[in-house]
C-alpha positions in Angstrom: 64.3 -28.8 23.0 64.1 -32.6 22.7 67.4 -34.4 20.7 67.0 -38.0 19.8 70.2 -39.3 18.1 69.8 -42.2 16.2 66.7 -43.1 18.4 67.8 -42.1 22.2 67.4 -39.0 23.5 70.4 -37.2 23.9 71.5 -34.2 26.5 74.1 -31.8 24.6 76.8 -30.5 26.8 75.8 -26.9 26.7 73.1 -24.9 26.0 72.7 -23.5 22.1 70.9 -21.0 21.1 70.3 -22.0 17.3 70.4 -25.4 14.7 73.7 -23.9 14.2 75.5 -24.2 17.4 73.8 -27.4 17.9 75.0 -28.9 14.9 78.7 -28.0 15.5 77.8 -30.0 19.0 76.8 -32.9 17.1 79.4 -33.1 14.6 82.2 -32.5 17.1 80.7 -35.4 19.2 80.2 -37.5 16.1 83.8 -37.1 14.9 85.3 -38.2 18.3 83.0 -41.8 17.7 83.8 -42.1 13.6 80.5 -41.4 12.9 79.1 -38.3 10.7 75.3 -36.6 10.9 73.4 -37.9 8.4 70.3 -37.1 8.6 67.8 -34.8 10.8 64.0 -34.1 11.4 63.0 -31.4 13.2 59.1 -32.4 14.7 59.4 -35.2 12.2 59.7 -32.8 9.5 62.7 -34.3 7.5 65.5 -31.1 6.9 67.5 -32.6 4.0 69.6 -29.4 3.7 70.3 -29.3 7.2 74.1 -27.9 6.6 72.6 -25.2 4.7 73.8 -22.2 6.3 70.1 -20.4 6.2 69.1 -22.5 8.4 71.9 -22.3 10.9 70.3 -19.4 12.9 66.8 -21.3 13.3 65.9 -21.7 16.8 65.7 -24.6 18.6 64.4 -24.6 22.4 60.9 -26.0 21.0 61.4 -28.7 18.8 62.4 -32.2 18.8 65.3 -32.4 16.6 65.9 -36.5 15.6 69.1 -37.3 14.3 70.6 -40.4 12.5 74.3 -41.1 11.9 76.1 -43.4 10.0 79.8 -44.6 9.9 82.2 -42.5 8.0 83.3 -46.1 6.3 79.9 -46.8 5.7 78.8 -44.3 3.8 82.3 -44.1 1.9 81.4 -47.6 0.9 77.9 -47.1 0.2 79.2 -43.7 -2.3 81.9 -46.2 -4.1 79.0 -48.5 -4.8 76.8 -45.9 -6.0 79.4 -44.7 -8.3 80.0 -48.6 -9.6 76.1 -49.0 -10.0 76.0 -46.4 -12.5 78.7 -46.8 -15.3 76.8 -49.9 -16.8 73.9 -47.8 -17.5 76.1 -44.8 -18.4 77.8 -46.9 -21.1 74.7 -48.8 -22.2 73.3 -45.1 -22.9 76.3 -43.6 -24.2 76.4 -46.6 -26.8 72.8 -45.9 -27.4 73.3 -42.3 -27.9 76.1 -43.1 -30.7 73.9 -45.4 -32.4 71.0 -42.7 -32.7 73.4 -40.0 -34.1 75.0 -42.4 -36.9 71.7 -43.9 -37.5 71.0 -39.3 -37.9 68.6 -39.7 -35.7 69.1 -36.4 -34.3 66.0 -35.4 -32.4 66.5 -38.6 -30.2 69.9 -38.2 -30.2 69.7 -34.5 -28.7 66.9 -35.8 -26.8 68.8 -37.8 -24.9 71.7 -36.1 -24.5 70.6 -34.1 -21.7 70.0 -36.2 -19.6 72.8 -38.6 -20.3 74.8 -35.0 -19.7 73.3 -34.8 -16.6 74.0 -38.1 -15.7 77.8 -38.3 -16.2 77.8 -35.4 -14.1 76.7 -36.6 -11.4 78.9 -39.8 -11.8 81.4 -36.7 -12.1 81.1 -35.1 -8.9 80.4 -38.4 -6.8 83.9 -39.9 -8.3 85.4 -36.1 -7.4 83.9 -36.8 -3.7 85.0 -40.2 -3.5 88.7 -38.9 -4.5 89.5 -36.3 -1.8 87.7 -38.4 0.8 90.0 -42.0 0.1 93.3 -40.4 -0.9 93.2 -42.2 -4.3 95.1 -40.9 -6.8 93.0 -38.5 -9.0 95.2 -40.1 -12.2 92.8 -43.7 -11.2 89.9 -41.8 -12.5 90.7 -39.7 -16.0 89.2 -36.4 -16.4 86.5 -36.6 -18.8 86.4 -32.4 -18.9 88.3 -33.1 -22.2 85.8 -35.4 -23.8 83.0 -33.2 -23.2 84.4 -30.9 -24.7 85.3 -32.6 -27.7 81.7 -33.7 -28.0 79.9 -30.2 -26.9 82.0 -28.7 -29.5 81.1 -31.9 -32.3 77.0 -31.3 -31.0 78.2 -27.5 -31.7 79.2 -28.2 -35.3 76.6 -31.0 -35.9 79.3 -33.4 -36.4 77.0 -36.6 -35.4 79.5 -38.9 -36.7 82.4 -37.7 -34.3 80.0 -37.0 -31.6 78.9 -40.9 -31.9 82.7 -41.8 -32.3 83.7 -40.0 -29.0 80.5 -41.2 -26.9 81.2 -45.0 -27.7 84.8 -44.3 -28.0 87.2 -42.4 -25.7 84.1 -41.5 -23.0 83.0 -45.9 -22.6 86.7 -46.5 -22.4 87.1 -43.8 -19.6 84.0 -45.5 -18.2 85.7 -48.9 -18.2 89.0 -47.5 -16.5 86.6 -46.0 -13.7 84.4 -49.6 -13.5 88.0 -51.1 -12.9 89.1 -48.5 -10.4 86.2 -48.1 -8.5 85.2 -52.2 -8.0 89.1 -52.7 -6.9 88.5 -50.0 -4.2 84.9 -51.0 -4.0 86.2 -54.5 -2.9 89.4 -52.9 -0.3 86.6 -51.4 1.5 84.7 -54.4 2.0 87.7 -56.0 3.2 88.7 -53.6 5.2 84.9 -53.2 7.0 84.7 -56.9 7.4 88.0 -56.9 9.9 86.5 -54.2 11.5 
């Protein structure tokens, strides 16, 4: 077994048996330097679920295992900016959306909605991560459980006119309290990184 972390070959401190018990190595190791395990080859074969735990008990003792890390901060910052990148486009859609159902425009509408779904989920779960890993206080970033709902059940009852209402209503007024929240702690982080 050959390990290269983030391009120099590294010994671990005792012999594993599986990508399991070599991964717990790493991560241990990792946490003592502020770094996490990003992202791992194994013979230049890129494992992007490498935490899946399938592939813990896949041996090792013939492969070259490369492995990049980053800086917890880094990534934190690079998630926050993610999660800022997309509510323009969210908002831009969700006004477009409303347009198409009070225009009745209801194939495009439905359409789209999909995928806009799909999209605010996302934006969802990266706000939900970016939460529990800063501390801030889940009240910054309004639950938007109860305006999906609201619309699911408007879509439900074909009620395009309150389904546009709530998409360029309550949901891009949410998405304006998150743009707020998110490019205040978008721009802490940056401080904080550039004293580092």
């Amino acid at each position: 077994m050959k390990v290269v972390v983030n391009g120099i070959e590294a010994t671990p401190v005792r012999a594993v048996q599986n990508w399991g018990e070599l991964l717990a190595l790493l991560d241990h190791e990792c946490a003592g330097q502020g770094v996490v395990v990003t992202d791992v080859a194994f013979d230049g074969v890129a494992q992007p679920s490498f935490r899946d735990p399938d592939l813990a008990l896949h041996h090792v003792e013939r492969l070259q295992i490369n492995v990049d890390t980053a800086r917890q901060a880094d990534l934190i910052l690079s998630a926050v900016g993610e999660a800022l990148r997309a509510v323009d486009p969210l908002r831009s859609a969700a006004h477009d959306l409303a347009s198409a159902f009070r225009q009745y425009d209801i194939d495009r509408g439905i359409r789209e909605l999909a995928p806009f779904a799909r999209n605010l989920a996302t934006l969802v779960e990266l706000t939900g991560v970016i939460t529990a890993v800063t501390g801030l206080d889940t009240g910054s970033l309004s639950d938007v459980s109860a305006h999906v709902d609201r619309m699911v059940g408007a879509r439900d009852d074909g009620d395009w006119v309150t389904l546009a209402d709530l998409l360029d209503g309550e949901l891009v007024e949410t998405l304006d309290a998150w743009r707020g929240v998110l490019a205040g702690l978008h721009r802490s982080l940056l401080e904080h990184a550039t004293r580092d």
